[in-house]
Steps between C-alpha positions, in 0.01 A plus 500: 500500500804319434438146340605133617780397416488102557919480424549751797314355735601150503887670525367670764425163734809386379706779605313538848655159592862640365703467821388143606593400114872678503807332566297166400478233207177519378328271376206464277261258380357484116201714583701723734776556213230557233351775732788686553615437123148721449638768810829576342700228458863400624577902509222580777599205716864574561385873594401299764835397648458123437844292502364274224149371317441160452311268414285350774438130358847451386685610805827421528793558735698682233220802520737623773819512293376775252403796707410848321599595869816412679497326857432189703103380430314569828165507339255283263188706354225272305244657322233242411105570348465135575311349848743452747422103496545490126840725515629342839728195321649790304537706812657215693741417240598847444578512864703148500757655242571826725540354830711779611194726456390689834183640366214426271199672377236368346285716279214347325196681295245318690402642797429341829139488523452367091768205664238412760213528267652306180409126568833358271779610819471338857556849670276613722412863652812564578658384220845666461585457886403110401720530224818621680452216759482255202773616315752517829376151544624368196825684462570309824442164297762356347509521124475265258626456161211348253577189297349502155226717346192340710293753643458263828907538549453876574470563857512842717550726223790338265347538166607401132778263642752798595734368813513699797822555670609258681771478794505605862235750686556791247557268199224302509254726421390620859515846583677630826289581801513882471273498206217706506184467210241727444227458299314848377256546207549716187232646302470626138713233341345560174635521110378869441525461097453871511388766753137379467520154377571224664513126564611210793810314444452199350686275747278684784327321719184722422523450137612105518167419805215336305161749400285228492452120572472231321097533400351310234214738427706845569840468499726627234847413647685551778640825398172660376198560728194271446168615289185659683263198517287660717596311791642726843868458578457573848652227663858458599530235343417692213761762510846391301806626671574715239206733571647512899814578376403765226271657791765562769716641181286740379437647854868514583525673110203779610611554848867547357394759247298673825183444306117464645355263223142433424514152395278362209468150342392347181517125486464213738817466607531887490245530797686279700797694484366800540275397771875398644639825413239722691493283812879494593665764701703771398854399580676852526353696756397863376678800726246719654340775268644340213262426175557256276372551128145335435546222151337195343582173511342305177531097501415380186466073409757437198228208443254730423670660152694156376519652125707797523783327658478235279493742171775604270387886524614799333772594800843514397653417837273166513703399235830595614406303852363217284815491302785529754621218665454499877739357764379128567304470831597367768365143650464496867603122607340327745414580862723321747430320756547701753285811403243272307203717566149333565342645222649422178373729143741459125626850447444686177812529281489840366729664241750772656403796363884595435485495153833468290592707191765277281826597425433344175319751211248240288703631165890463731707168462724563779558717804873607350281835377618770770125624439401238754729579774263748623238226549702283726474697808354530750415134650362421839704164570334475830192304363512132669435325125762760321821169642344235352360614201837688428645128502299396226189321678174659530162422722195298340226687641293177395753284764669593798835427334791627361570415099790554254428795247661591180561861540290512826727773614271713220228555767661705731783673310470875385413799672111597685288641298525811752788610645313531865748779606458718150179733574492575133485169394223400786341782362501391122381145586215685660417715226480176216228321826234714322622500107385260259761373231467731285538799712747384758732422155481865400553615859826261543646647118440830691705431820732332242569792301547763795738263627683526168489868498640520845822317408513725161460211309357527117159246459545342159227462260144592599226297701162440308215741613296374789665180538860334562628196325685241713774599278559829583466464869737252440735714342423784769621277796797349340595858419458629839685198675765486265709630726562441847499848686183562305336165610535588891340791444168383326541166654144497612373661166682156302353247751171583386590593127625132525218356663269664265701425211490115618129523543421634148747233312320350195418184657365633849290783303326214280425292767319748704330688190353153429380397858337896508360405155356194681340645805351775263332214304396339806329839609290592210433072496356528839171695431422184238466315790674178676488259217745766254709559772574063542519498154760770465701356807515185326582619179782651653627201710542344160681779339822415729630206313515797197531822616845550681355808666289289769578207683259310763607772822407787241165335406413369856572884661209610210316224644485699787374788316244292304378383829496817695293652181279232480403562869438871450267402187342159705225626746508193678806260510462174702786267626496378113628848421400752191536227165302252437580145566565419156737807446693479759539072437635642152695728646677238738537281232732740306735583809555108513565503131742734485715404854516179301601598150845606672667692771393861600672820394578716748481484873385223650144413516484451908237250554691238290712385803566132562422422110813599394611152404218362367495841273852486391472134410174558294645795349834311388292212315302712359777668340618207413222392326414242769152629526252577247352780353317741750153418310538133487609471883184726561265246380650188617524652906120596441400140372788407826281694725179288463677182502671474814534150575765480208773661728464228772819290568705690205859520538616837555855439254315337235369723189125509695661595766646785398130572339370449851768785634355744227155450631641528861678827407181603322290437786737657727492834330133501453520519905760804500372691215120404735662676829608842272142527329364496831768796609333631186173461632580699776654796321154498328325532816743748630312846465150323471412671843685876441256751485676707299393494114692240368531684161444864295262501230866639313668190610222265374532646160846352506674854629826410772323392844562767800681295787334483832731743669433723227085485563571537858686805509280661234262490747718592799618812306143586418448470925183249412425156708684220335278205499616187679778706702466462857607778781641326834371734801765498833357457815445845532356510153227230576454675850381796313304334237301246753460726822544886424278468174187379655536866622610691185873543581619225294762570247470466123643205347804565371565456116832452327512753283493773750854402611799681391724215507430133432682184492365222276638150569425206235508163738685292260672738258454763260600579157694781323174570314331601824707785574401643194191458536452651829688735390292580162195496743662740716554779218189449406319577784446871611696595822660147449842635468503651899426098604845342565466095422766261640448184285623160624441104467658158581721478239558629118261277295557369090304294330761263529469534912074472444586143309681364777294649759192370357591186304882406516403378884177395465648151528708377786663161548 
């Protein structure tokens, strides 16, 4: 039986809604152009006879002027993965700068029943008939040009202060009265990384809806779902509106592929969706006599396995996507007025998972080498950040505005690191998901050297056995790009000879050699029990003042891992978590210490917002010698603490004052670093309640941990009962179970291993580790290679992504 192939069918929904699309401008939103990046780019949408592609939240009147398509512009296409209430100022505006338009279509990702469910749009039942009458309304308004960059100046859809045309009945932004809108929904608008991988867009409105609320005792983050505390989430008020969304999606994914699915859950927040998934209707109705092919559906927690995510693991392509620089995401601003909705959630800013190969080699000084000419092309210019980053600004994820960069440009120049429409280099990036570094080096000098061979070209010199310096793939690329014919055809084969080649540069390879040295020490530290593991954490918290290999985000994401392993090893953890009192006050202690003894390396530390001042200014006299030694100011704030009544009427400009701001400062980041111990707490408690074994007796003599996936699909393969996994029955199912068994005709329960084909979805991302493992599981396994496994998740995770998941928001102001 012929395999999915995940790239083919989302072209397929695409192309079924070819005729409506033709003759149009089309325009796309950031998820919607990452999607179709992942379908085939810029080349598979002109096959569909579009006049132009633009961007959908920088539309502009001059969209109409260049046309891949001669003729007068009849017809405005939007393609949005966004709720209609959250895309409508975009659609409204777009509309306002063609007024000449006669028809509009609306596609959007989310279909009409997750509108009416989803509590964060106004819609009702009938949601896109509502819409239409809304939007008419409002073209009929008369437009308005904002004043200033105050979110209460934007009314009725103008957004980021662009004017609307103004003039008479046509020039003023309102359409004529023959125009006609329909609103339809599109399916599959997914980023198929390959033909059985893949993730949501970034900027969709499934992957930006909140996982969990804002708990004390079980939430995470918005973007990860909360910890099993044993308490039912049964209640709507319970259920995020990412877990509605993510339902209606997967059934619109199954029914699309013509699949019967046998849904089963692991996780809190995994029941609920799945519980979802089984109780909505199919929405394609299934012609008479026709069979659809039987599957599994797995839902799996990410909360449940927080350390492989969070690891620096033996993967090559985990470092290539932790190397790469990523297009910046992109902020939505606020609601207007007018389509305010009555329930009001933060969205979670997740990375794009477009990720950029650089023009630049690490060993080139400029780009006036014709060997990086190849690596230019292609670019997908349709992205809504790609204007204003190209203009030398970038986003601060951290705040909702727009700053000056020095070489900002950086982050979203070079070429994909798979050219969508090249099969053979889809297939490659598949083939390195399930090699480690060492292997998937040897298995890129072999595509290397065929490509050589093809062009007749003589390799110089000789590779070392069973390994490849970063030299001589170096010299292999340069060779094979060093001229321009040659480049465009192994264009695909450089982009990921570069992007391996930047992930393996000297300073990236000891940085993540010495994190994995790290967790390994933290592993064979965690069977000593809790107290080694604080002491270890600590001891490296006080290494980053001298080792340039880790600064404060490093340590803090191996805080995570200490945590999580100190949860596996701590039968019981209470709300004071897995360390003693003492250890962790030590612990605490030393983050203040070295936050204080100067500025961060690295990325920014997240939960530091709002004490930037204060920080810079205690920074700057220290520096300047306006402070005293570290050891010295130590003692004199712990004699300050117990004598409290000295700080009362002190000037704050006066040299006590300025003592009184330390202690202030100090006391302020006692609170922070208090809010991400207790995220820390958490990630303890995470997999307290999984009734899987937590670890291997291989794994507790210091041997590389299995991830969960991997232990689940050993079992799956091996077609035994997974413990903790729970089947979702139909209506029928139950039917069977409750009434026809009391009388022997009940039906077996059905067990995931006996399915030929199953999807696995990770709610709140997976990592390239996973594949492999599942992978490694599934060649393991008699009879495993007839099961066909469709692996997706929220997003691409790095440990980088698991820092500010976790900790880099655990702080809000």
């Amino acid at each position: 039986m012929v395999g999915v192939d995940l790239v083919r069918e989302c072209q397929r929904c695409i192309a079924k809604v070819a005729d409506e699309v033709e003759g149009g401008i089309l325009y796309v939103d950031s998820g919607a152009g990452e999607a179709l990046h992942f379908m085939g780019g810029l080349p598979f949408i002109l096959q569909l006879g579009v006049r132009a592609v633009c961007s959908l939240e920088i539309a502009s009147p001059l969209d109409a002027v260049v046309a891949w398509r001669p003729g007068e512009l009849q017809k405005v296409v939007v393609l949005t993965t966004q709720l209609l209430s959250d895309a409508h100022r975009y659609i409204l505006r777009c509309l306002r700068c063609h007024p000449a338009v006669r028809h509009c279509t609306v596609f959007t990702s989310i279909s009409q029943d997750a509108h009416s469910a989803c509590p964060e749009t106004p819609l009702g039942t009938d949601s896109f008939r509502e819409y239409t009458s809304l939007l008419l309304q409002d073209l009929q308004l008369p437009s308005f040009t904002p004043k200033g960059d105050d979110a209460s100046s934007y009314v009725q859809g103008d957004v980021e202060g662009t004017p609307s045309p103004t003039g008479s009945t046509e020039s003023d932004g309102r359409p004529g009265p023959r125009l006609s809108i329909t609103v339809e929904h599109l399916p599959m608008m997914l980023c198929p990384l390959t033909k059985s991988v893949f993730v949501l867009p970034s900027g969709s409105a499934e992957a930006e809806a909140p996982l969990s609320d804002n708990r004390p005792n079980s939430s995470l983050g918005p973007g990860l779902p909360a910890i099993d505390t044993g308490v039912p989430l049964d209640g709507d008020d319970y259920i995020p509106s990412g877990a509605t969304l993510l339902a209606h999606m997967l059934q619109h994914f199954t029914a699309q592929l013509e699949l019967k699915v046998e849904v089963f859950s692991l996780g809190p927040l995994a029941q609920i969706v799945g519980k979802m998934v089984t109780g909505l209707a199919s929405p394609i109705a299934t012609e008479h006599g026709a069979q659809k092919r039987s599957a599994g559906l797995l839902l799996v927690d990410r909360s449940l396995d927080l350390i492989t995510p969070s690891c620096h693991n033996d993967v090559l392509l985990d470092r290539v996507f932790s190397s790469l620089p990523r297009r910046p995401a992109k902020l939505r601003p606020p609601h207007p007025p007018g389509v305010s909705s009555n329930f009001q959630s933060c969205p979670v800013v997740r990375r794009p998972v477009d990720f950029r190969v650089p023009t630049k080699s690490y060993q080139d000084g400029s780009d006036k080498n014709s060997s990086n000419m190849g690596l230019v092309f292609p670019l997908f210019p349709i992205m809504s950040s790609w204007d204003t980053v190209s203009q030398g600004k970038k986003y601060d994820n951290s705040k909702s505005t727009a700053v000056e960069g020095k070489n900002a440009g950086v982050e979203i120049m070079g070429g994909s690191l798979a050219v969508p429409w090249d099969q053979l280099g889809v297939d490659r990036v598949n083939s390195l998901l399930e090699k480690s570094n060492k292997d998937g080096t040897l298995l890129l000098r072999k595509w290397l050297h065929e490509a050589w061979r093809l062009e007749k070209q003589t390799i110089r010199g000789k590779g070392r056995l069973g390994t490849m310096t970063l030299t001589e793939l170096a010299s292999l690329r340069t060779g094979l790009a060093s001229k321009p014919d040659m480049a465009l055809r192994h264009l695909s084969l450089l982009q990921v000879a570069q992007a391996v080649e930047e992930a393996l540069s000297t300073a990236r390879w000891s940085e993540w050699e010495a994190l994995a040295s790290a967790e390994r020490i933290l592993r064979l530290t965690a069977g000593d029990g809790s107290q080694s593991l604080a002491l270890q954490l600590r001891d490296m918290v006080q290494q980053t003042s001298s080792d340039n290999m880790l600064d404060l985000t490093k340590v803090l994401t191996l805080a995570i891992v200490g945590y999580a392993l100190a949860g596996e090893t701590t039968p019981r953890i209470g709300s004071s978590g897995p360390f003693a009192w003492e250890e962790e006050a030590v612990l605490k202690e030393s983050l203040v210490d070295a936050i204080l003894q100067g500025p961060p390396r690295g990325a920014d530390l997240g939960f530091l917002r709002g004490l930037d001042q204060a920080l810079d200014s205690h920074w700057h006299r220290l520096q300047s010698g306006g402070i005293e030694s570290l050891e010295q100011n130590k003692e004199k704030s712990i004699q300050a603490d117990e004598e409290w009544e000295k700080w009362e009427g002190v000037d704050g400009g006066s040299e006590e004052g300025e003592e009184f701001n330390d202690m202030q400062l100090k006391l302020e980041l006692r609170d922070r670093l208090q809010e991400v111990v207790n995220v820390l707490h958490r990630v303890a408690a995470a997999r307290v309640r999984l009734p899987l074994p937590l670890r291997s007796s291989e794994e507790q003599n210091g041997a590389m941990p299995s991830s969960l996936l991997q232990r689940i699909f050993s079992l799956t393969f091996s077609k035994v009962d997974i413990p903790g996994v729970q089947h979702h029955s139909s209506a029928v199912g139950r039917f069977f179970k409750s009434g026809l068994g009391r009388f022997g005709l009940g039906q077996a329960k059905p067990k995931l291993g006996d399915q030929k084909l199953i999807i696995v979805f990770v709610i709140g991302g997976i990592q390239a580790s996973e594949v492999r493992d599942i992978r490694e599981a599934q060649v393991g396994a008699p009879g495993g290679d007839d099961v066909e496994v469709l692996i997706g998740g929220t997003t691409i995770l790095t440990p980088a992504d698991m820092y500010d998941l976790l900790l880099g928001s655990c702080y809000s102001v």
